[in-house]
N, C-alpha and C positions, 0 to 999 in steps of 0.2 A: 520512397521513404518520406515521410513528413516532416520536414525543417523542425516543425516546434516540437516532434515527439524530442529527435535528438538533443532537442535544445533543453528539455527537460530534464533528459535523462542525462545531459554533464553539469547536471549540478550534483555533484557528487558530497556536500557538505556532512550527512550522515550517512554515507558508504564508508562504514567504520566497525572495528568494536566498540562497546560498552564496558568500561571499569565500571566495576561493582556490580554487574549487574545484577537484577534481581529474577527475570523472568528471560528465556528463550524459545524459540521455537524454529524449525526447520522443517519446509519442505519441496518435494521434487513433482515439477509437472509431468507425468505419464507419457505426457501428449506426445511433447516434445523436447524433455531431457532438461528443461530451466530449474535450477536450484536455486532458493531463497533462506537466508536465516537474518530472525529478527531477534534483534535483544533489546530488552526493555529495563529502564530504573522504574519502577512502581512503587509510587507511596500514598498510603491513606484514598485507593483508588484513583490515583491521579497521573498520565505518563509523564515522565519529566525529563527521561531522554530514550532518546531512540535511534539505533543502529543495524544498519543493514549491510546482508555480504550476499553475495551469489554469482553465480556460473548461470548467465542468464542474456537473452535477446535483449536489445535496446527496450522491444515496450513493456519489460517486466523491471525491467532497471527506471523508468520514466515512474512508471506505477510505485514504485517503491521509495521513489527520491521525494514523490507527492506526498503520500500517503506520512510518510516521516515528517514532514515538516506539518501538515494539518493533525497529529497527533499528539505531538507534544504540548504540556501544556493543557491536554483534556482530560476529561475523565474517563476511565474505561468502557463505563457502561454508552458513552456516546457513540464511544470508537467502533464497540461492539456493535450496535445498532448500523453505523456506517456501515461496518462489514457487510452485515446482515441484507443491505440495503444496495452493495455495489453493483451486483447481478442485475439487477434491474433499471439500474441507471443507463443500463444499454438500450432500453427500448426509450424511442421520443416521446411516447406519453405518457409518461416518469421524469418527474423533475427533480432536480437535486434542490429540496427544501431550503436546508442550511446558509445562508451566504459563504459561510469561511466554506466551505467545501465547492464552492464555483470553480475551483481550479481544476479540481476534476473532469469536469467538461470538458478541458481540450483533450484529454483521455478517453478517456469513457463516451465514445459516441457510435453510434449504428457504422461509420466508415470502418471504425479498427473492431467491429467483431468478428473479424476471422483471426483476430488475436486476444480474443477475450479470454482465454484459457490464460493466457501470459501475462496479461493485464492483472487479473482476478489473484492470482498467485498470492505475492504482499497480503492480498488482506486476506488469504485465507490463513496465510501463515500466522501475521496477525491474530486474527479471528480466534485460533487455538490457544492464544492469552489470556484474550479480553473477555473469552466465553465464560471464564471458571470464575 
């Protein structure tokens, strides 16, 4: 196991609910039984808070503790795009454009794609937000 995934994954600061929220979503990986649910405060297209709960492996919990904190604070349509975009971040000649999203990188690399399924989880659950 990887020092920095777990080192990630207990930063636990939105492994939370969201009061008031405004948007939810929840889902389970097939794969291998990992649940995720995200709740979101959305305003004027913009995340402004973000909360995470699940029955899940450390590297879906690591993925999820990232993913919150690079989200908030943005706008959907970016987030969206990110999603869109995470899949591909696995292969090394795909670069993660954005600076604020480099922290992905210690995630998201060719080592951890036999848990890409787990990883990927967050923003697909994500994804089913920011798509609409």
């Amino acid at each position: 196991m990887d020092l920095e995934v777990l080192n990630i994954a207990a930063d636990t600061a939105n492994n939370r609910d969201v009061k008031n929220r405004t948007h939810v979503s929840k889902l389970k990986n097939s794969m291998c039984g990992d649940e995720m649910q995200i709740e979101l405060i959305l305003k004027n297209d913009k995340i402004l808070d973000f909360g995470y709960q699940g029955k899940s492996c450390i590297y879906c919990q690591a993925s999820a503790s990232l993913l919150s904190k690079i989200s908030i604070n943005n706008k959907k349509e970016k987030i969206n795009d990110l999603c869109d975009r995470a899949e591909s971040y696995f292969d090394d000649d795909i670069k993660i454009a954005d600076k604020k999203w480099n922290s992905l990188k210690k995630l998201i690399k060719k080592k951890n794609i036999n848990k890409k399924d787990c990883i990927l989880l967050p923003f697909k659950t994500l994804k089913k937000i920011v798509s609409n």
